[in-house]
C-alpha positions in Angstrom: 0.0 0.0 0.0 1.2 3.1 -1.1 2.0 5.8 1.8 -0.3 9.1 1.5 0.1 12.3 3.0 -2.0 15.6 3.5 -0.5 19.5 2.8 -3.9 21.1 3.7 -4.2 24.8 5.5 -7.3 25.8 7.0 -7.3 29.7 8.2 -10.2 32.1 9.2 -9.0 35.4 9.3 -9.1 39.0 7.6 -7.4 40.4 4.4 -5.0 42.7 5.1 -5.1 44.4 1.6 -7.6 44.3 -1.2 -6.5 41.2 -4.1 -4.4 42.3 -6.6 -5.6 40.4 -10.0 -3.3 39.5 -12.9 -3.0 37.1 -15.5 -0.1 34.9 -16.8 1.0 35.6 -20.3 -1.2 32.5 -21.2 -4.4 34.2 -19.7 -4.7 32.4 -16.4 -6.1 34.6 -13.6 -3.8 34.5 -10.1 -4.9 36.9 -7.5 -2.9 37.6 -4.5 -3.5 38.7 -1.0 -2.8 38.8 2.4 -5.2 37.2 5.7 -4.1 38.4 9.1 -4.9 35.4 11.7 -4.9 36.4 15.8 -4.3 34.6 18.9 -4.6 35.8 22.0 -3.5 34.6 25.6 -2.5 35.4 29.6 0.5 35.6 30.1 2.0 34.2 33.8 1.0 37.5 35.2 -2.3 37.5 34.1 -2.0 40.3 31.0 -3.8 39.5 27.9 -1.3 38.9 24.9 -2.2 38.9 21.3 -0.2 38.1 18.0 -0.8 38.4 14.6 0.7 36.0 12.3 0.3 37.2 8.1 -0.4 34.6 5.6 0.4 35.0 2.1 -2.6 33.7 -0.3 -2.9 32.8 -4.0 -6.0 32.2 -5.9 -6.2 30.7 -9.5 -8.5 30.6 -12.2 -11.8 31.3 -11.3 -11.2 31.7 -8.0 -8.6 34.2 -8.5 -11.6 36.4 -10.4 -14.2 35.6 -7.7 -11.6 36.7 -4.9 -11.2 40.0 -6.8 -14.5 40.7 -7.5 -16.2 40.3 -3.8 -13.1 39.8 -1.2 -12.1 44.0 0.4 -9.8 44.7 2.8 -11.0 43.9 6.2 -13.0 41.4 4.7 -13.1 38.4 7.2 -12.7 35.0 5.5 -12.6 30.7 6.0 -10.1 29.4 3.6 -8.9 26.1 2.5 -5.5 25.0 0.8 -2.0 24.1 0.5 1.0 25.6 1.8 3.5 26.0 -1.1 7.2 26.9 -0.4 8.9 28.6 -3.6 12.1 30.4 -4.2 13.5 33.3 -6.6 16.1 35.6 -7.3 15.6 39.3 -6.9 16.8 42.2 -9.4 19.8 42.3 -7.6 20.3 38.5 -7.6 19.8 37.5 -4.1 17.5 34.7 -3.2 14.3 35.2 -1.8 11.9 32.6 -0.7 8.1 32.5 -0.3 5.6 30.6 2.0 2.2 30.7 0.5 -1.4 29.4 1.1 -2.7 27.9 -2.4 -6.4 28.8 -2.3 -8.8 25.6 -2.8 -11.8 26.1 -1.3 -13.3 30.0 1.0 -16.1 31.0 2.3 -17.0 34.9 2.6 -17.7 35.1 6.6 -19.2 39.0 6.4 -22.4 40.1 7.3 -24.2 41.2 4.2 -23.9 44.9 5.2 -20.6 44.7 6.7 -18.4 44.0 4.0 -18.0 41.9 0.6 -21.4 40.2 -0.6 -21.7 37.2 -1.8 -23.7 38.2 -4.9 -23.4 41.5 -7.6 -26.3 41.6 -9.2 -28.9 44.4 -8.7 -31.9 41.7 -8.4 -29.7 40.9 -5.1 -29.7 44.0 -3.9 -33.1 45.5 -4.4 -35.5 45.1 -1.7 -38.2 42.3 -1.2 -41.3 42.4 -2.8 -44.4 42.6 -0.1 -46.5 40.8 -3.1 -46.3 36.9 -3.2 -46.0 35.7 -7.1 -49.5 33.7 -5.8 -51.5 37.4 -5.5 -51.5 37.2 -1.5 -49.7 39.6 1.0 -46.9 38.4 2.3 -48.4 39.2 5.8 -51.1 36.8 4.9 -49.3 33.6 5.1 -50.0 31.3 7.6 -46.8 30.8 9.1 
């Protein structure tokens, strides 16, 4: 049997910057971002303590252009993926390596008022209608 193994990240935290979307030279979408995650403890004194680790995120595809389109700063998010190590050499020649999260799966946590929405179209947007497609009120249902 075959030995398996598992690179999976799972974060919920809030972007630190709007995405930035581009596309490869072949026309595949890659959006990149930042998610800050907290923790927060006492200390042996009994002062709270909080730190803020930054993840580096990268979206492709479809994902990429749905992350651009709905995800703000602030935005708080649950995110699924890999962690991807990568290295490269700068202008100047000197290496510089990279630890990223490779988005899979997320899920927009925001309020609907509070942030991104889960939706753009105006339909969306507009207000309920107090008519039922039936005819009836909506107040006249019996539940």
């Amino acid at each position: 049997m075959a030995s398996r193994s598992i690179n999976k990240a799972i974060l919920i935290g809030n972007l630190g910057k709007d995405p930035e979307l581009r596309y490869t030279s072949a026309g595949v979408a890659v959006a990149t971002f930042s998610v800050a995650t907290n923790e927060s403890w006492k200390d042996q004194d009994g002062n709270v303590q909080e730190r803020t680790q930054w993840h580096n995120v990268v979206a492709w595809r479809k994902l990429a252009e749905i992350c651009s389109e709905y995800l703000k700063k602030g935005s708080k998010l649950y995110m699924e993926g890999r962690i991807q190590y990568r290295n490269y050499d700068d202008k100047n020649g000197v290496k510089r390596y990279v630890t990223e999260i490779v988005l899979d799966q997320m899920v927009m946590l925001d309020s609907r008022g509070a942030g991104a929405s889960s939706t753009s179209s105006s339909e969306a947007d507009a207000p309920p209608s107090a008519e039922e497609p039936s005819g009836g009120k909506a107040d006249d249902l019996p539940f």
